[in-house]
C-alpha positions as CSV (number, residue, x, y, z in Angstrom):
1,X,85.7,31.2,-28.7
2,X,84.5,34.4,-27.1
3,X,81.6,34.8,-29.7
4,X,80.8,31.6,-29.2
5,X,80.7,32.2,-25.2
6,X,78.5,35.8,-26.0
7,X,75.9,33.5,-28.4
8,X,75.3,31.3,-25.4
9,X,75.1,33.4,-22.6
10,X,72.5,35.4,-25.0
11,X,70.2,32.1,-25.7
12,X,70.2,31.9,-21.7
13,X,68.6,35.2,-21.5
14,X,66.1,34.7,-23.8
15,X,65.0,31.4,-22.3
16,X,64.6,33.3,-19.3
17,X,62.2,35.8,-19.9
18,X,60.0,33.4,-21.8
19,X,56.6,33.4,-20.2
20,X,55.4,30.9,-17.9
21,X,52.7,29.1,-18.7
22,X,49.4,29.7,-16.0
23,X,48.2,26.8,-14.2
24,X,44.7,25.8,-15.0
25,X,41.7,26.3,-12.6
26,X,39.5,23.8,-11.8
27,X,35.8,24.7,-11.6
28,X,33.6,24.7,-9.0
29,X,31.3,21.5,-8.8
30,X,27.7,22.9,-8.3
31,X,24.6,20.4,-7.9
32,X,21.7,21.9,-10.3
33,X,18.4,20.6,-10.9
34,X,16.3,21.6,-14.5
35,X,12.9,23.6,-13.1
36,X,9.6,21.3,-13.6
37,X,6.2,22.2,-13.0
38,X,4.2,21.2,-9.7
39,X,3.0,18.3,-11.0
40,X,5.8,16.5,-12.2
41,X,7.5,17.6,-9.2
42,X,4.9,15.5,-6.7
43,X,6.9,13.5,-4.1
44,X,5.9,10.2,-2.8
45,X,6.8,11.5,0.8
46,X,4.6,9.1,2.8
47,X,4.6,5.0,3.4
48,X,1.7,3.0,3.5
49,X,-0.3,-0.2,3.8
50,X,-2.5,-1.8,1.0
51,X,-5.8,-2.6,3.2
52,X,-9.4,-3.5,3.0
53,X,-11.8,-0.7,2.9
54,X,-14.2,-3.1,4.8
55,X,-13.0,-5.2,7.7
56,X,-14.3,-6.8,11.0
57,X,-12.8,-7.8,13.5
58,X,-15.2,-10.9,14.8
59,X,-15.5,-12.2,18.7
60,X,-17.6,-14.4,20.7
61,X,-20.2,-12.6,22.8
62,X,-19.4,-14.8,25.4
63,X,-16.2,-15.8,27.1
64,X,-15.4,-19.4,27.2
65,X,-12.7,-22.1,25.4
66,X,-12.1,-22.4,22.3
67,X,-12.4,-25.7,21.3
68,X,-12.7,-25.7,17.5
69,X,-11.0,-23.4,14.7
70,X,-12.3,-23.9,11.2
71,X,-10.5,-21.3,9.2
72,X,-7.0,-20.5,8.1
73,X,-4.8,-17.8,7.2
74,X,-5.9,-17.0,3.6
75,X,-9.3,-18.5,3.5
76,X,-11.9,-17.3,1.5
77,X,-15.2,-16.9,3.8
78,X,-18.7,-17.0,3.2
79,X,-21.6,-14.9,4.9
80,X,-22.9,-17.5,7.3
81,X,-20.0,-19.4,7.6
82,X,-19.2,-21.4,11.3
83,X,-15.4,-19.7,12.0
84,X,-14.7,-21.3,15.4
85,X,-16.9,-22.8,18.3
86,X,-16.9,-22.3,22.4
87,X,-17.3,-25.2,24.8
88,X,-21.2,-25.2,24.9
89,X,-21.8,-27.3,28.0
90,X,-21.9,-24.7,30.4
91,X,-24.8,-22.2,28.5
92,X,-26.0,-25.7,27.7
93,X,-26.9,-26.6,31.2
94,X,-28.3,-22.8,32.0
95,X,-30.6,-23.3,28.7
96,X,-32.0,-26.3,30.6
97,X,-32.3,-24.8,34.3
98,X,-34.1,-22.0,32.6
99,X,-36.5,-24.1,30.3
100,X,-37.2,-25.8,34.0
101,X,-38.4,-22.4,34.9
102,X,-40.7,-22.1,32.0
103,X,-42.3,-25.2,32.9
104,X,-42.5,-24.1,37.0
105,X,-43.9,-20.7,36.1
106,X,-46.5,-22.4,33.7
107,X,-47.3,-24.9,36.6
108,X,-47.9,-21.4,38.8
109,X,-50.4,-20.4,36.0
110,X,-52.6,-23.2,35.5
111,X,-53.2,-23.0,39.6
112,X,-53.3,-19.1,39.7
113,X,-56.3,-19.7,36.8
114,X,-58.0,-22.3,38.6
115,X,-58.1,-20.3,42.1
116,X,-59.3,-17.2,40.5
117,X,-62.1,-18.7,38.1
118,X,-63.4,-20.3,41.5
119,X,-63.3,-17.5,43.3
120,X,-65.5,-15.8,40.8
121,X,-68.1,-18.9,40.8
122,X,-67.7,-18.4,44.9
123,X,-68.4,-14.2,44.4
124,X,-71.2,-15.0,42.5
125,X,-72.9,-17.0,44.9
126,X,-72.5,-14.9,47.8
127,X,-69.9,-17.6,49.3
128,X,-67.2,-15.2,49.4
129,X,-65.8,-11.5,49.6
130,X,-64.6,-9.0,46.8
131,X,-61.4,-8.7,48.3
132,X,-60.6,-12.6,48.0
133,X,-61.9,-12.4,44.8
134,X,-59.0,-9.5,43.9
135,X,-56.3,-11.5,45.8
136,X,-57.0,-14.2,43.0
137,X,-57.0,-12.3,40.1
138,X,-53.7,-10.1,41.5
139,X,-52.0,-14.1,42.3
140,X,-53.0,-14.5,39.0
141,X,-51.5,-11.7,36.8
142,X,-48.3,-12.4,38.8
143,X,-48.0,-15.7,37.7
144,X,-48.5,-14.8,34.3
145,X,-45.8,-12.3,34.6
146,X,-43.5,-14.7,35.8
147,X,-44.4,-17.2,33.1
148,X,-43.6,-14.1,30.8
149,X,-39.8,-13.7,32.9
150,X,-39.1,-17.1,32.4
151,X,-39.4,-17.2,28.6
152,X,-37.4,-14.5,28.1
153,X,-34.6,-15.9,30.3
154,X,-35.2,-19.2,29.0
155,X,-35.1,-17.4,25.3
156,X,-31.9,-15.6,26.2
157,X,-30.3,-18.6,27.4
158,X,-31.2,-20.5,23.9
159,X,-29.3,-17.3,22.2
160,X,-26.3,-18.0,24.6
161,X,-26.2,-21.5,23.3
162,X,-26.0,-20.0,19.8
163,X,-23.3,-17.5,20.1
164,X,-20.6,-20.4,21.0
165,X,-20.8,-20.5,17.4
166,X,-19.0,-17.7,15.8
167,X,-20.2,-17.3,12.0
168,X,-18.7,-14.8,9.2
169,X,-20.7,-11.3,8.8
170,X,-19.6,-11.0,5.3
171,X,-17.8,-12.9,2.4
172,X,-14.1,-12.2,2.7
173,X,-10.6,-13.2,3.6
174,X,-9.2,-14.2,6.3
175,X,-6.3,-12.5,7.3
176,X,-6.0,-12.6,10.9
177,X,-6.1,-15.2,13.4
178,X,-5.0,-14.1,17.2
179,X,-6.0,-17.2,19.1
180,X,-5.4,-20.9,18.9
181,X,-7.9,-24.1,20.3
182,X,-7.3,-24.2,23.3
183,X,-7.6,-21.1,24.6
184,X,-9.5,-19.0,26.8
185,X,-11.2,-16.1,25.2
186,X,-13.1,-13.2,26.8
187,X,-16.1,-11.6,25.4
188,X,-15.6,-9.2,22.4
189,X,-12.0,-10.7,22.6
190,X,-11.0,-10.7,18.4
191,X,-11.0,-14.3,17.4
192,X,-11.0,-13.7,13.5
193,X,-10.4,-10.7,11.3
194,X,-11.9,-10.8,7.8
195,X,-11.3,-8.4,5.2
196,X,-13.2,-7.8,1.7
197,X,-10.7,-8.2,-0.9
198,X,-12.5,-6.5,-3.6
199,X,-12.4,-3.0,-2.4
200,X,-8.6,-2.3,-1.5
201,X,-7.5,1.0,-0.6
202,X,-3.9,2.3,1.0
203,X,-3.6,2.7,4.8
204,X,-1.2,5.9,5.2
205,X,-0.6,8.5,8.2
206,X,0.0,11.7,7.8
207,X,2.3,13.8,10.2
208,X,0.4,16.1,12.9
209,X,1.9,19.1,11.6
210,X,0.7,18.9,7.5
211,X,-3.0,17.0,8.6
212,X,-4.4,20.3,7.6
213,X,-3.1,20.3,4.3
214,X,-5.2,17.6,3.3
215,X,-9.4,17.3,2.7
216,X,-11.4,13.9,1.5
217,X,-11.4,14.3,-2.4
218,X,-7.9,15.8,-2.9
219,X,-6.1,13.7,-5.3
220,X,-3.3,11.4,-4.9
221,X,-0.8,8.9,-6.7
222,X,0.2,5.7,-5.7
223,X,3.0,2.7,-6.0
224,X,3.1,-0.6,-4.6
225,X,6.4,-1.2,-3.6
226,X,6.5,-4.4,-5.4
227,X,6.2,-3.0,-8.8
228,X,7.3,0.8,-8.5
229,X,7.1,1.0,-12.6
230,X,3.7,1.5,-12.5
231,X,2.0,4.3,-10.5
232,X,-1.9,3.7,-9.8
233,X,-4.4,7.3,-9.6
234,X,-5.9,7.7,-6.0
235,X,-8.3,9.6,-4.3
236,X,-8.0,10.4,0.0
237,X,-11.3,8.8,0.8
238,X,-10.9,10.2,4.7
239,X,-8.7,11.2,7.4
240,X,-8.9,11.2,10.9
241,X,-10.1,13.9,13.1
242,X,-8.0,13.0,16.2
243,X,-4.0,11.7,16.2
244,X,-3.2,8.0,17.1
245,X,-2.4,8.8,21.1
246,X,1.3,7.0,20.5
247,X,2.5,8.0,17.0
248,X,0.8,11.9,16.9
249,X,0.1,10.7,13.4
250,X,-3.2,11.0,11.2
251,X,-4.6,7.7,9.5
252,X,-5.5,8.5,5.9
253,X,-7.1,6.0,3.6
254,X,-6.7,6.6,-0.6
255,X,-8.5,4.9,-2.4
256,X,-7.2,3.1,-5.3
257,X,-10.2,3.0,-8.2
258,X,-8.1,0.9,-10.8
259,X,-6.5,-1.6,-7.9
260,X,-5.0,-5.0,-9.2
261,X,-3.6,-7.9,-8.1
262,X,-0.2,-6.3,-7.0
263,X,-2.4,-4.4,-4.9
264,X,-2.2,-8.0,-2.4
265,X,-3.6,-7.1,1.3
266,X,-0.6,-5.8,3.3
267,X,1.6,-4.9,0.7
268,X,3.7,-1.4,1.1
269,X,2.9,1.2,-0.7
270,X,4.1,4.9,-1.1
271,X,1.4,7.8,-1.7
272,X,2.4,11.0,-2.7
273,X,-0.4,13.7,-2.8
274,X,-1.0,16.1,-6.0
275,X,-1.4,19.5,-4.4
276,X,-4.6,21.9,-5.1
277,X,-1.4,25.1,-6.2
278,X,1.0,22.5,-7.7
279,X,0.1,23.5,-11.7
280,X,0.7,27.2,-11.5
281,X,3.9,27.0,-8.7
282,X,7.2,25.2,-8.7
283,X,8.7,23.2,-6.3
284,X,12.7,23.4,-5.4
285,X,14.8,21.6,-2.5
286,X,14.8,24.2,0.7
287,X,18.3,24.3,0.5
288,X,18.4,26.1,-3.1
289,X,16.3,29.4,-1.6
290,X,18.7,31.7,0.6
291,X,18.1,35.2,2.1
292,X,19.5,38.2,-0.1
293,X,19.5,41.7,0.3
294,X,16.7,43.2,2.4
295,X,16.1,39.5,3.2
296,X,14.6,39.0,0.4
297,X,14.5,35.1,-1.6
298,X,16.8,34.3,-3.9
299,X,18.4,30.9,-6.3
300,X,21.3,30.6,-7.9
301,X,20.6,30.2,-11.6
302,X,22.9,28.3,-13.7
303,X,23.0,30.4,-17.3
304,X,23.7,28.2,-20.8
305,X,28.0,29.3,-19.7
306,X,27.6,27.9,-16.8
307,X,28.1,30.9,-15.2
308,X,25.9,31.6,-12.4
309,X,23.7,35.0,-11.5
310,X,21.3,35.3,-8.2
311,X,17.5,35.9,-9.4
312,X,14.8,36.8,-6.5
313,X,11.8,34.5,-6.7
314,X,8.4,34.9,-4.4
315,X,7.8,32.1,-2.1
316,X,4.4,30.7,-1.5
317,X,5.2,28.5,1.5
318,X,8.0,26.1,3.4
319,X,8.1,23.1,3.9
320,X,9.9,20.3,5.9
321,X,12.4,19.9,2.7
322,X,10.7,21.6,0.2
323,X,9.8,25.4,-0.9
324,X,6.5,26.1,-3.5
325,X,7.8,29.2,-4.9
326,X,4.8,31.5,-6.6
327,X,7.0,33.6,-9.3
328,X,10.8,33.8,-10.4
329,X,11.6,30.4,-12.0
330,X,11.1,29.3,-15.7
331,X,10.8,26.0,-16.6
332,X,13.9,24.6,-18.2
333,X,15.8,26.6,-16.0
334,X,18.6,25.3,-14.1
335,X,18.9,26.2,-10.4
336,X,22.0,25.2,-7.8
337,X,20.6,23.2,-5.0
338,X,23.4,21.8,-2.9
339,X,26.2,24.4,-1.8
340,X,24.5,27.3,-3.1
341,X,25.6,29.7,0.2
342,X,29.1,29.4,-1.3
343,X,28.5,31.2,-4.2
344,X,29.3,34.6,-6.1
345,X,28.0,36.3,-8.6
346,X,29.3,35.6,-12.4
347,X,31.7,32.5,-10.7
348,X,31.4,29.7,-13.4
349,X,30.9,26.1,-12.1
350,X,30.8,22.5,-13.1
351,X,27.2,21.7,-12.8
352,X,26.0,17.9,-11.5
353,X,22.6,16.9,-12.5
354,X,20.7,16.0,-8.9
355,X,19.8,13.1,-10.6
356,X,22.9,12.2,-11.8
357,X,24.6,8.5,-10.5
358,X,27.6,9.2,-8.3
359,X,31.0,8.1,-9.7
360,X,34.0,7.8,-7.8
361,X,36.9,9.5,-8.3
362,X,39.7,6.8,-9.1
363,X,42.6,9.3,-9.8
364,X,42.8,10.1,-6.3
């Protein structure tokens, strides 16, 4: 009985100073992204509008009511084309008090002629003075002049008759129409905006403080949000010299060489622009570059253990989310871009592409 006691009080022992065993350690999560060169790392940072590179915006030279509208929303235009008409009967009215001046003036003529030619005849015979004689001829040259006024009011006032029809400058397509029949427009007022569909181009605007960045020529790349599959080559045809007075923004227009039919008139796009340095640098998130010793650059690089090491790297500008870095980076690297401040040297992490779809946890 005893030995037995000893045998199991000894067991006890032993299954005391068996070893623990150590909890496991979870690894850090770290979001890394694989280095690409510039040009696959382009960034469609900017919104735009699919536009005509040609449109007018058409008025009536003179104010008056509208009281006919031939075109629609969508119609197809010809040069030459009647668009809308005015109420005529006022410029009608000044047309004819003005060709009643024509025929006035011309009465003044005929007389003026008469009086002077007989005045000569008069001169000739000793019947009358050299000064009546240049009274005539003065009477006369001012009735000619005012035969002369009256035609070209009488002309203007034919032209008035002719601008209460408004007629297309151009083929194109209507695709604005800002007054109804009925109304009251002023002069220049837009009645009609017609646009040339066969020359599209993107309407963009480029923020005041990165205008400078961009010249006519530089190239571009394009997607109509309708069909972001496909992404079109582009050129920046121009941009403005002064800022929109409400936005502080630039207007930019791309144009779009190999345009199609998903390019429709006031479809969104997005532009992104291929910059002049983008083949020999590399671009990474701003949040991946921190300040190291002697406050000098530095990424986090994720090695093939996932363990990670802090590498310098040579910045060639900042931007609003992004950093061109000159030297540093390889491609195929892979670099920590979201909690990289949090880091130490030779910690090994759990790396997350960037492009990686979020999944949810379910176990918690």
């Amino acid at each position: 009985m005893k030995t037995a006691l000893l045998a199991l009080m000894a067991a006890i022992s032993l299954l005391g100073c068996k070893k623990a065993p150590e909890p496991t350690v979870a690894l850090r999560p770290a979001v890394v992204m694989t280095v690409k060169d510039g040009a696959d790392a382009t960034l469609f940072a900017y919104s735009g509008e699919v536009r005509s590179r040609y449109e007018v915006d058409m008025g009536f030279r003179l104010g008056g009511k509208l009281i006919e509208r031939r075109v629609n929303l969508g119609d197809a235009v010809r040069k030459g084309q009647v668009l809308a008409r005015l109420d005529p009967q006022d410029v009608r009215l000044s047309a004819s008090a003005t060709a009643a001046q024509v025929s006035a003036a011309q009465a003044d003529l005929t007389l003026a002629k008469a009086e002077y030619e007989r005045a000569q005849n008069l001169f000739a015979q000793k019947f009358l003075s050299g000064s009546a004689v240049d009274t005539r001829r003065t009477q006369f040259e001012a009735a000619q002049a005012r035969l002369k006024q009256a035609q070209a009011q009488n002309n203007a006032s034919d032209n008035q008759v002719g601008y209460t029809s408004l007629l297309a400058e151009r083929d194109g397509v209507v695709t604005a129409l800002p007054v109804e029949t009925g109304q009251v427009v002023a002069a220049g007022q837009v009645v009609v905006r017609i646009a040339d569909p066969a020359q599209r181009e993107v309407l963009t605007w480029i923020p005041e403080g990165r205008a400078r960045q961009f010249k006519p020529g530089q190239a571009a790349l394009v997607r109509v949000w309708g069909s972001l599959d496909q992404t079109y080559p582009g050129v920046l045809r121009e941009i403005a010299a002064s800022a929109d007075v409400s936005t502080r923004t630039y207007a930019a227009r791309i144009s779009v060489p190999t345009a199609d039919e998903r390019f429709s008139l006031g479809a969104t796009a997005a532009v992104g622009f291929v910059e002049a340095s983008a083949a020999s640098s590399v671009r990474v998130p701003l949040a991946a570059v921190l300040r190291g010793a002697g406050k000098q650059a530095q990424v986090w690089i994720v090695g093939a253990d996932n363990v990670v090491q802090a590498r310098a790297v040579e910045v060639e500008n900042y931007g609003d989310e992004m950093v061109v870095l000159r030297s540093g980076l390889a491609m195929g690297e892979r670099i920590v871009t979201v909690g990289a401040y949090a880091l130490t040297a030779g910690l090994k992490v759990n790396p997350v592409e960037q492009t990686a779809p979020v999944v949810l946890d379910v176990k918690r």
